[in-house]
N, C-alpha and C positions, 0 to 999 in steps of 0.2 A: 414607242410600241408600234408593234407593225400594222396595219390596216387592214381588214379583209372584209368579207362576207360570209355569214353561217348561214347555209343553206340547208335547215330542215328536212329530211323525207318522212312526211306523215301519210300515207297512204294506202297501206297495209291493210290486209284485214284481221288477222291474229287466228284465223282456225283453233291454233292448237290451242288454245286459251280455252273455247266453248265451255261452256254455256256461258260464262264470265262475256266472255268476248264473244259481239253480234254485231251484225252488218251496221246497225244504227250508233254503234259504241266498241268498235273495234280497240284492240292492245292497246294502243299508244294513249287511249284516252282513258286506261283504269290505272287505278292504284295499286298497282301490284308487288312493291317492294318498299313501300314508307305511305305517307299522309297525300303527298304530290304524286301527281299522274304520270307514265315513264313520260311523257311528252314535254311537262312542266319540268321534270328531272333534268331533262335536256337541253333546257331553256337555261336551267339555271346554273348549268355547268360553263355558260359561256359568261356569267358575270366575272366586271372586270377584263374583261377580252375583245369582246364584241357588243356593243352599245345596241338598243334591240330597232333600231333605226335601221341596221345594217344586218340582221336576223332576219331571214325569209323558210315562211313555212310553205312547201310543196304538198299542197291536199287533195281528196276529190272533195267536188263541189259539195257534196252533201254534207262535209264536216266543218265546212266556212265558220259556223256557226258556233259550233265546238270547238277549233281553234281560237275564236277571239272569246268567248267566255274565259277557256283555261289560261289563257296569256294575254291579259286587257291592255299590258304593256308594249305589245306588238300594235306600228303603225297600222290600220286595215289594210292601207294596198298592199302589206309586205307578207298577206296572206294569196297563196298561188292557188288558183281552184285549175284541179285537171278535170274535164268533161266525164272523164272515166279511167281507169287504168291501163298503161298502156308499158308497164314494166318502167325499169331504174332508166333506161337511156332515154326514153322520150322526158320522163322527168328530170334526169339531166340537163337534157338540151333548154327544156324551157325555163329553170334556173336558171341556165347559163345566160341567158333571152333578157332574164329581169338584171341579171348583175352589170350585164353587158350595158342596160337602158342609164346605171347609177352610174358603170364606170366600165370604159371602155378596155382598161386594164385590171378592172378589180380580179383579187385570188378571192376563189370562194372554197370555203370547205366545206363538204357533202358528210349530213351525220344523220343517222338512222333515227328516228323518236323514242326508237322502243328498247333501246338497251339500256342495260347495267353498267356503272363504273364505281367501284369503290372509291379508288384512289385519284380523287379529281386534281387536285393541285399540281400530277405527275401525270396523267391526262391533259392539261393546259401547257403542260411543258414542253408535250412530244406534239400539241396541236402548234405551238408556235415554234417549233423545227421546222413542222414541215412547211408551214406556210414561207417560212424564210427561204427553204428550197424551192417552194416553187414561184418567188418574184419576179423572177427574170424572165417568165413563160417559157423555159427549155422544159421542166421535168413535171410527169405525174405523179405525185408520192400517195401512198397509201397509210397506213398503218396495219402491221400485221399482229397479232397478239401472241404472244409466247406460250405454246400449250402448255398444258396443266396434269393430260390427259389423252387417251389416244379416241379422240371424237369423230366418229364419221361422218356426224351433220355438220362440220363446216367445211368448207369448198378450202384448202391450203394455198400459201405461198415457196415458194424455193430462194432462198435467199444466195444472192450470187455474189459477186466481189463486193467487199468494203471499201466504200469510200473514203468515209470520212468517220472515226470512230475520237468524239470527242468527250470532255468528263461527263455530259448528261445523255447526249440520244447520237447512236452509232448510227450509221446512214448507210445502207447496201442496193447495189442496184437490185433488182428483179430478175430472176434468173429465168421462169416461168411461175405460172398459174395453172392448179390444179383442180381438176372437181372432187367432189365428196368422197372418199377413197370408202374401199372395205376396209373391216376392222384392221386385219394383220398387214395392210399398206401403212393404217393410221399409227399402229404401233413401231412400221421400222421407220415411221417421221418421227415420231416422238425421240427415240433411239437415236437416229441420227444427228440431229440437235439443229439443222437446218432451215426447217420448216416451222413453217409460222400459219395459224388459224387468217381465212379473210374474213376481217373487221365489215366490209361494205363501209368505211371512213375515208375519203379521198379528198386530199387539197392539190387545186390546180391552180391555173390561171383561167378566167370563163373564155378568153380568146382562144385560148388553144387546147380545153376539150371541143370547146366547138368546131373548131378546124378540122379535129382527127374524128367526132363524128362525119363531117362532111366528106373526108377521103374512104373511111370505112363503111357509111352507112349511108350513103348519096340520095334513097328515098325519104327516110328519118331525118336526112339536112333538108329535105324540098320541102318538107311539111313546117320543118320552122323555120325556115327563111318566108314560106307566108307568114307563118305568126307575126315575127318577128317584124315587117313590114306593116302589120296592122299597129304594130305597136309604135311604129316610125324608128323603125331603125333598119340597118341594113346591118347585121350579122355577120363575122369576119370568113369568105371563105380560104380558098388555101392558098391563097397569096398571101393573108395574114393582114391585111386592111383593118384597122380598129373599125368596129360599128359606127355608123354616123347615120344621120338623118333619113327618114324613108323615103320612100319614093313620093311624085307631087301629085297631090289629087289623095293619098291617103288623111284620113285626120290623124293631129297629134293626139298621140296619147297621154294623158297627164301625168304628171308625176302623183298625184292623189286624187285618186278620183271625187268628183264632187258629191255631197250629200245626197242622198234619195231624194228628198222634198224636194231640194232645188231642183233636179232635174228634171222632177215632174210639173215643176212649174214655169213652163214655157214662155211664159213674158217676161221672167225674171231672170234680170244679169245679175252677172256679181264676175269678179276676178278671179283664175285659179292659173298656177305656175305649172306650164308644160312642160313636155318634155326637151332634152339638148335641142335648142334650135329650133325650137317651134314659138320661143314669146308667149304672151298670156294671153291665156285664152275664156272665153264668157264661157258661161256653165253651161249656156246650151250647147256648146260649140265641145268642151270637157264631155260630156255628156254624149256626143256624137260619136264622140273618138271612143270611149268606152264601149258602147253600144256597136260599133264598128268592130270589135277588138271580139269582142263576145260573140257576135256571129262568125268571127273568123275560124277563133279556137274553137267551139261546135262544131262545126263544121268539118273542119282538118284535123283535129286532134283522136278522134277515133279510129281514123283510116292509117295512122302513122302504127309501121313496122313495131310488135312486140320483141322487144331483144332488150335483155339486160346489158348494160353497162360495160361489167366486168366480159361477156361473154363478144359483144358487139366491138369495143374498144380495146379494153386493158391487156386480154389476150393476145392483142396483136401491133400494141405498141410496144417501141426500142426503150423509150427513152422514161422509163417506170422505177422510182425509187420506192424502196420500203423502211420505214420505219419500226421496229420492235416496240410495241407496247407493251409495258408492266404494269398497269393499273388499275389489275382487278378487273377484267370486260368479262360482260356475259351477254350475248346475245336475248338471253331468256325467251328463249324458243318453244319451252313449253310447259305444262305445270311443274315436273320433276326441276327445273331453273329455279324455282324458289328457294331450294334447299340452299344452291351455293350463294344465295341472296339477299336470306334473312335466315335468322337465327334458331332453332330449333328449343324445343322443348325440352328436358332429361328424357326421353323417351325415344328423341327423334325425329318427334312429330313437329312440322307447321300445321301450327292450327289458328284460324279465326272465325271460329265458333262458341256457343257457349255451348256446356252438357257436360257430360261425362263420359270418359275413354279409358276404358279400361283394358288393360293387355294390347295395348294400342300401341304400335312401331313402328315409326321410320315411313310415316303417312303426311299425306298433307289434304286438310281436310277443314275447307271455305263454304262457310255458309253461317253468317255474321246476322241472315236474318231469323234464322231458325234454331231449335235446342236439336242437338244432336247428341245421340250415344252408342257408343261402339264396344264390342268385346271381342275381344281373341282377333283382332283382324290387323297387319301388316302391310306394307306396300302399297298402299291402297291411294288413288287419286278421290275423293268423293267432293263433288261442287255443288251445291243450292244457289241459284240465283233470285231461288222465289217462283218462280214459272218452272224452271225445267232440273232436273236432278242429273248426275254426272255420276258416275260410280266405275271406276275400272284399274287395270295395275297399272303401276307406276311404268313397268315395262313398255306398255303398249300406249303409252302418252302420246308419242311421237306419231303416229297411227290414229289422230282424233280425226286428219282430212276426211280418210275412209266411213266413218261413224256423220262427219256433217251431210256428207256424198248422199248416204246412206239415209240419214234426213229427207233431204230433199225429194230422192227417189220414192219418197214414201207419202210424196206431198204434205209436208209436217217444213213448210217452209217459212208458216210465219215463228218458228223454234228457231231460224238462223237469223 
């Protein structure tokens, strides 16, 4: 089986979700299509594939906490705390920073917390395509997903020559990347049979997103090659030099960081296994190199350029495969996502409420702590969290940013 690393992106905040979803318990960390949280869903789509050794979640700091609650099977260090959000490419790079520390060749695959997959088994089929694509560090493969529908909210692919079209997952280079079309672009994709939804799922090698960050985004590489060095490592730039050792006079960074208690207890050694090439090091000494690491990233990590990913890199590399995904994805973007996600009622309605609905169609209507009852009403979003009430048409879901905006403007902020 092939080897890699899953690199989590939990750091989202989920707007469209409100009132459900708030800054202290954003999307990824509710239950919104089963018992498991989309975060744990995501976790557990990689059993059997990836050993959770080798599982790293990308969070901001404030959800450390909530990451290891909902996944206690996650090592702690292989929870990544961001200082703040600074878009998909700085969280990129500094994946790429932790994969680089375990393997100076590891492929990591980049996957969102917060999406739907029905069809996991064919889901683990096209993740291990692509990671076989991309071993050798030549190619960036994506996954793009086979529309359904003619959708304006996802940003498309153009699928260009085939490569390689074998019995399970046909392989096409990248022809370009598009942004969010209007509808009647989104409908003569559909038509056309070309284009493919962007997943935001990418498997690389971490050497060589890193690299093509460095040539594309030269401030974005400055801020983590400090990282990166507090970590003791030096970062591959584009000469393509595997990471090795930091610079001297940095501390090593450990491969696990030591206990709280012990750290705080100054007279007291104990052994812990550092990083490549640093030997074992005392707790105070672990402890140093940590505390080192964390003033770095404070520090650098807020100042580093906001650019996504796709917009910073993917756009403007040659060497970008895509993969066709059939396996049921739904971004779940926003309440009206529930429908294609879970199962409706004879009516139409998702409901998880108790009461009674009468004349009630094609609504979805969450508030699990309250009796709710409805007559003659349709389309209808309505959420109870307990604190704040939701009520609006399904149409205008997409359009919840404006409504949180709109909050805030009103100083009604502790509501977000």
């Amino acid at each position: 089986m092939l080897v890699f690393f899953a690199v989590i992106m939990a750091g989202g905040t989920g707007q469209r979700f409100w009132p459900l979803s708030r800054r202290d318990r954003p999307k990824q960390f509710l239950s919104l299509v089963g018992e498991r949280t989309m975060l744990q869903l995501t976790f557990d789509r990689l059993a059997g594939l990836v050993p959770p050794e080798r599982v790293l979640v990308i969070t901001g700091a404030g959800y450390v906490d909530t990451v290891r609650e909902q996944l206690p099977e996650l090592p702690p260090e292989n929870i990544v705390a961001e200082p703040c959000g600074r878009d998909t490419a700085a969280a990129v790079g500094l994946g790429a920073l932790h994969v680089l520390r375990k393997d100076p060749r590891g492929v990591m695959a980049v996957l969102p917390a917060d999406h739907y997959i029905a069809h996991v088994r064919r889901f683990q089929q096209v993740l291990q395509a692509g990671v076989s694509l991309a071993a050798d560090g030549r190619w960036l493969v994506t996954m793009g997903i086979t529309p359904t529908r003619p959708d304006t909210g996802y940003g498309y692919i153009c699928q260009g020559e085939l490569l390689a079209e074998g019995p399970e997952v046909p392989v096409y280079r990248v022809e370009k990347f598009l942004e969010k079309p209007a509808l009647d672009r989104a409908r003569q994709f559909l038509a056309e049979g070309r284009y493919l939804w962007n997943s935001g799922m990418f498997i690389w090698r971490a050497d060589l997103i890193y690299r093509l960050i460095d040539e594309n985004l030269p401030s974005l590489a400055a801020g983590l090659a400090e990282i990166g060095r507090a970590m003791g490592i030096n970062a591959p730039g584009r000469d393509g030099e595997p990471a090795a050792a930091g610079e001297e006079g940095s501390p090593a960074f450990p491969e696990t960081p030591p206990p709280a208690d012990n750290r705080a207890a100054g007279n007291r050694t104990g052994a812990i296994t550092g990083s490549k090439g640093s030997g074992v090091k005392t707790v105070q000494e672990a402890g140093a190199a940590v505390d080192f690491y964390n003033k770095v990233i404070s520090r650098v990590y807020p100042e580093l350029p906001k650019v996504s990913i796709d917009y910073g890199v993917m756009e403007k590399a040659a060497n970008v495969l895509v993969l066709p995904g059939d396996f049921g994805w739904d971004d779940v973007g926003s309440w009206p996502a529930l429908e294609r996600c879970r199962e409706a009622e004879e009516n139409g309605n998702i409901i998880e409420a108790r009461g009674v609905f009468l004349e009630t169609r094609n609504s979805i209507i969450h508030a699990p702590g309250r009796l709710v009852a409805t007559l003659g009403v349709e389309d209808l979003v309505v959420v109870d969290d307990g604190e704040c009430l939701l009520v609006c048409h399904k149409d205008r879901a997409q359009e919840l940013k404006r409504l949180t905006a709109a909050l805030q403007e009103a100083g009604l902020d502790h509501a977000l």
